[in-house]
N, C-alpha and C positions, 0 to 999 in steps of 0.2 A: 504494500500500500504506500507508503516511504517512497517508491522508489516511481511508482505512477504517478502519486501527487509532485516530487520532484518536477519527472518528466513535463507534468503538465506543466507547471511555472515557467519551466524553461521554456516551454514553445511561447504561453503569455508573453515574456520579455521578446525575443525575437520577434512577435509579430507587434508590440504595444506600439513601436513608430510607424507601422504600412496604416498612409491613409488611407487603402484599399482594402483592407481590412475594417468590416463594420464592429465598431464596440460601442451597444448603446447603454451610454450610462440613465439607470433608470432615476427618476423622481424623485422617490422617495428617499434616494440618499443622497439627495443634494440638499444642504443645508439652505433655511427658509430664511427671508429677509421680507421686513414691512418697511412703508415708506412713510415718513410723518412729516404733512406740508405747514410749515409756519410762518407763510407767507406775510408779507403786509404790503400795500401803496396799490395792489393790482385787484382790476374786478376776478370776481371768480369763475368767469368766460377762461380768464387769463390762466389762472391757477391750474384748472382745469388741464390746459394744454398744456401744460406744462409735466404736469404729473403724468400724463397720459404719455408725454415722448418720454421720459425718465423710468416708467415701468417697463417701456419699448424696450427701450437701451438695456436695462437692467434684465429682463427676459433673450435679448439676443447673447451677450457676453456669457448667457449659459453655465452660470456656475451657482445659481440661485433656484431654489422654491419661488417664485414671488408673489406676496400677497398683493392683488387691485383693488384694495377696499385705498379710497382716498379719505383721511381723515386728517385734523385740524388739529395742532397742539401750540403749546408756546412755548417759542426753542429754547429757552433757559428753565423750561421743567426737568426737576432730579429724577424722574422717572420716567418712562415710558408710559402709554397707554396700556389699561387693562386688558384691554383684545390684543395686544403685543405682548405680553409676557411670555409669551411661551416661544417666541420666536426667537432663533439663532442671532438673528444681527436687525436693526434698526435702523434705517435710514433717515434722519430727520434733517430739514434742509430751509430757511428762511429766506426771501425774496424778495428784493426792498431797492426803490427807486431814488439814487440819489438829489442831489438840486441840481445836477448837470442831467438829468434823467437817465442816466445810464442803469441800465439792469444790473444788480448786484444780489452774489447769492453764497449764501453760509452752509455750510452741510457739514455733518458728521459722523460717523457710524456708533453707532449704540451699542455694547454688549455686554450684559449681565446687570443694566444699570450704570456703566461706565464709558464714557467717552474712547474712543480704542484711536480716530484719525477723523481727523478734519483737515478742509481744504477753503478757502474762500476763491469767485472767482467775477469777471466784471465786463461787461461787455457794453458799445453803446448806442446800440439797438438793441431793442427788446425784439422785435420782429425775426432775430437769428439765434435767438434763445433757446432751439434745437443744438446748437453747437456747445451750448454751456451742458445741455444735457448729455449730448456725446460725450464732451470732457470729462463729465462725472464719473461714468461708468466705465473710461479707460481707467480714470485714476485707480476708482473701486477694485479694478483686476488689477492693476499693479499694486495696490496695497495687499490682496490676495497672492500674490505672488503666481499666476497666470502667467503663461509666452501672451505678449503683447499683442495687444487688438489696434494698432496705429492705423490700420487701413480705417476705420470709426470718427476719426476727424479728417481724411479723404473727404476730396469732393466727386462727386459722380460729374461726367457732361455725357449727354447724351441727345438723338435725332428723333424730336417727335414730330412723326407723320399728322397733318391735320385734316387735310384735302389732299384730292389729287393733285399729284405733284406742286405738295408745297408740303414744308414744313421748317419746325425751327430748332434753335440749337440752345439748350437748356442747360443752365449747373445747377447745382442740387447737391444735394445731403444723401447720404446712402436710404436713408427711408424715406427719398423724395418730403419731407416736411416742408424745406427749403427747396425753392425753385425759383431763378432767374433767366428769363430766356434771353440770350444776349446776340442771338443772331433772328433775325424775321424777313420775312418777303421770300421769294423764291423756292429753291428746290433744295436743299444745303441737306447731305447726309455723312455718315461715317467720320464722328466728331474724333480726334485722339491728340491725347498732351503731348505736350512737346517737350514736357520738361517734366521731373519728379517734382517741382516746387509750383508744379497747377497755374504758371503765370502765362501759359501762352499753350494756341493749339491749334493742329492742322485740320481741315474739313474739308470735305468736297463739293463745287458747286456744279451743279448739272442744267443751270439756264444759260448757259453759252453754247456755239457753237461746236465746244469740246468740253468733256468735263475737264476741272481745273482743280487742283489744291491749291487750297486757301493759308494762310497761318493770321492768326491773330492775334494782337500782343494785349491781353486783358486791359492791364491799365492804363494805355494810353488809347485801346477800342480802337485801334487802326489795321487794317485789314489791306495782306501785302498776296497777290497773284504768285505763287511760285513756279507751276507748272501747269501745261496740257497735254494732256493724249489722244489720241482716236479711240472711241470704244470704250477705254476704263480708266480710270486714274483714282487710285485709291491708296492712302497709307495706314499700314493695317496694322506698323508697330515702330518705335523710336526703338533704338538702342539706350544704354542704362546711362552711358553719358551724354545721349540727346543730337550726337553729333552726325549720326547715318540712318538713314530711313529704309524703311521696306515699303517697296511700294506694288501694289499690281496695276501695271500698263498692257494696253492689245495694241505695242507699234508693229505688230507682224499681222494684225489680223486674231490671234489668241493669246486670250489672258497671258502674263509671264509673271515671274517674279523680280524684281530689280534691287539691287539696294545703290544707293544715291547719298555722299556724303556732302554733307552742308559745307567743308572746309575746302574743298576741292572741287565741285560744283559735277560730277561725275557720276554718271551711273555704270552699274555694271551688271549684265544679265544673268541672273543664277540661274534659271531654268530652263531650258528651251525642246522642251516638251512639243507638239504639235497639238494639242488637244487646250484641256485648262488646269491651269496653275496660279493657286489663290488664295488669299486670307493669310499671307505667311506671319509667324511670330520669332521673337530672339530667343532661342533654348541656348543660353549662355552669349558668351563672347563669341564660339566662333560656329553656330549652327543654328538652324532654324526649321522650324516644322511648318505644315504648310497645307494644304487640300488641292489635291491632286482628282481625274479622273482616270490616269492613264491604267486604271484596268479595267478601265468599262463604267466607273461608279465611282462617286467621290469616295475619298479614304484620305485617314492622314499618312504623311510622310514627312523625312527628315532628311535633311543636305546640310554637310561640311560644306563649311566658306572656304576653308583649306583645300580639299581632296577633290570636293563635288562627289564626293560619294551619296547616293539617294540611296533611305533603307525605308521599306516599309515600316512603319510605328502601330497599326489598328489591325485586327484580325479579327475582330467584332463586328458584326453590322453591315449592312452595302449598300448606305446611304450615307456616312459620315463628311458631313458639310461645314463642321468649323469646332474650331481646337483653340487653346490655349496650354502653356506649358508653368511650369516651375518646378526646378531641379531635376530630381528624376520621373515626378508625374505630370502626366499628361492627361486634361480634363474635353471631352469630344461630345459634339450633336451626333447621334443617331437613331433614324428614323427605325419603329419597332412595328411600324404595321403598312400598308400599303392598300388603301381602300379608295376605288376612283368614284365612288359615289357617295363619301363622308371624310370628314376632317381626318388626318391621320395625327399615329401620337409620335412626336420627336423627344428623346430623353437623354440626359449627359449623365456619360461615362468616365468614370474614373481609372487610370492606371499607371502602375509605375513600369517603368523601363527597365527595373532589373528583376519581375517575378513576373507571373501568366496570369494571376487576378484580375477581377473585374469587377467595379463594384457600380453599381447603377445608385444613382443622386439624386432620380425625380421619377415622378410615376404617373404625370397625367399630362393633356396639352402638349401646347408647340415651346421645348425650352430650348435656347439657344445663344449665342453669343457670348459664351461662357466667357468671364476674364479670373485670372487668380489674381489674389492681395497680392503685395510684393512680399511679404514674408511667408504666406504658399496659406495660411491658417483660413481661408476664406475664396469660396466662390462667389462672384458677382455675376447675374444672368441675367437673361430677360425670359418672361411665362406668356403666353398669351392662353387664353383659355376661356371658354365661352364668351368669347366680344370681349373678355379683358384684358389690358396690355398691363405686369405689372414686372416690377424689377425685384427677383429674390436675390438672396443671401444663403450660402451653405458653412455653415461652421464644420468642417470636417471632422476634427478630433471629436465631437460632441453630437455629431450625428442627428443635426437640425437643420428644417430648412424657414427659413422667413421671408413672408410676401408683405411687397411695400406697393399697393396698385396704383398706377394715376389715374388721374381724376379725368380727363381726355385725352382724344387721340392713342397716338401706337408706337412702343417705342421702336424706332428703326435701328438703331447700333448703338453702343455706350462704350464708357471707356473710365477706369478712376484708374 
């Protein structure tokens, strides 16, 4: 028996890092937290919203029971509320408008009756008041001593479809709360930053005689032509230092892949396929993956910037139409049913590159345009599913998913 139970722990450890591997942690043994609002200066419209993105936040980070009962205390009480005692930790948190009106907010975690961590924080809109609650619940997990949720104070940009060919170009908060559309009029799709510090970003416009990449330098809103192609022009990913783009052009007639350095003003043809070559992303410094049809059927694939060697990457599916990568996994669309007279389902796939696993991450609707956080802890995606367009969230280690819907239109590509 010693020697079974052994064995078993030893496979537990080997497999506890494959995100391919589903380990669902259950409920019940996640320790419970309440939240206790002690607001002052704001109506209770306000309050309201607030608490409701704070329970959000505090439910996605995943390492909580959370209670939604919203209740009312005053933050220098030495105890907690009666309907709290029994709960592991307490969140109580105060809301108060300076004479500059800026939103300021006090919080501290409760446990046992004792103050354990407090943070004060200040912002000057109230109207971005989502980001103080992101704040909070990164901090929360790093006080818990959590691998970091920094993808949480990311901003999303993404292309909402409004009408026929026209739509606009949006920033937002990962649970859409915050949304600025900063691009309008026209056809403008496949929004992607340009930079890890979210001040500038490449789009495509499609009301010219060619489509065109755009870049846009946020805070000065000026808006520079960089290129056109015949047929497609699209950049599907920056490299980590910002300085070489991936782009897919059809100068031959079919899709390709190119990468094009901003220093040197040069492009250089990685693929020359005769069919289609698309969606590529940077799987490190010197390789990238890509959607290919060349065996009949989209699939992913993978190309040395070094060798040009192409290796098959997908043996799943025979419809897989777009990827994204981080380190050794690789996150894929593929379509699981094939019905020409009703909606079909598309679902993303999880795998790593160094085992034969396969772990499926969605189970209804059209999921698609997968991106990973930059630290791999997170899927960002787009659902659509009976008429609605909404943008999830997968916490991998934690084996949850969360839907954040908008409120119109369809998202057509995103990117944080």
């Amino acid at each position: 028996m010693k020697i079974l139970f052994s064995l078993l722990l030893v496979l537990s450890f080997a497999f506890a890092s494959d995100a391919t591997i589903e380990v669902i942690k259950k409920v019940e043994s996640l320790p419970s937290i309440a939240v206790e609002d002690a607001s002052e200066s704001y109506d209770d419209t306000f309050k309201l919203q607030f608490f409701k993105s704070l329970i959000a936040d505090l439910n996605v980070i995943s390492l909580f029971n959370v209670d939604r009962f919203h209740r009312m205390v005053d933050y220098d009480d030495g105890t907690v509320l009666v309907e709290n005692k029994d709960k592991n930790y307490v969140l109580r948190y105060k809301m108060y408008e300076d004479d500059n009106h800026a939103l300021n907010v006090d919080m501290k975690i409760i446990q046992n009756d004792a103050s354990v961590y407090s943070k004060s924080y200040k912002i000057n809109r109230k109207n971005i008041y989502m980001f103080v609650s992101h704040a909070m619940a990164y901090d929360i997990n790093e006080y818990m001593g959590e691998p970091s949720v920094e993808w949480m104070k990311r901003k999303v940009i993404f292309s909402r479809i409004v009408a026929p060919k026209k739509s606009e170009i949006v920033i937002a908060d990962y649970s859409l709360s915050y949304q600025h559309t900063i691009v309008k009029g026209g056809f403008n799709v496949f929004p992607k930053w340009a930079t890890k510090s979210q001040k500038s970003f490449y789009y495509t416009s499609l009301d010219g005689l060619k489509p065109t990449l755009k870049y846009v330098d946020i805070k000065t809103a000026k808006v520079k032509s960089m290129m056109s192609s015949d047929g497609m022009m699209v950049c599907s990913d920056v490299s980590a230092d910002g300085r070489t783009l991936l782009l897919t052009m059809a100068k031959n007639g079919q899709p390709d892949i190119y990468t094009y350095n901003l220093d040197t003003k040069k492009y250089r043809r990685e693929t020359k396929y005769g069919g289609i070559d698309v969606n590529a992303q940077f799987m490190g410094k010197d390789k990238i993956i890509f959607i290919s049809g060349r065996l009949g059927y989209p699939n992913v694939f993978s190309k040395s910037l070094v060798t040009d060697e192409i290796e098959q990457m997908v043996y799943y599916g025979r419809s897989n139409s777009a990827c994204s990568s981080n380190g050794e996994y690789v996150v894929y669309k593929a379509r699981e049913t094939s019905n020409a007279f009703e909606s079909n389902t598309f679902n993303l796939h999880l795998i790593s590159i160094k085992t034969d696993f396969i772990r499926r991450l969605t189970a209804t609707g059209v999921n698609e345009f997968p991106r990973f956080s930059g630290d791999g802890d997170a899927i960002l995606f787009i659902k659509n599913y009976k008429n609605q367009s909404s943008i999830g969230i997968i916490r991998l280690n934690h084996n949850k998913n969360y839907l954040f819907p908008l409120k119109y239109g369809k998202v057509q590509s995103m990117d944080w």
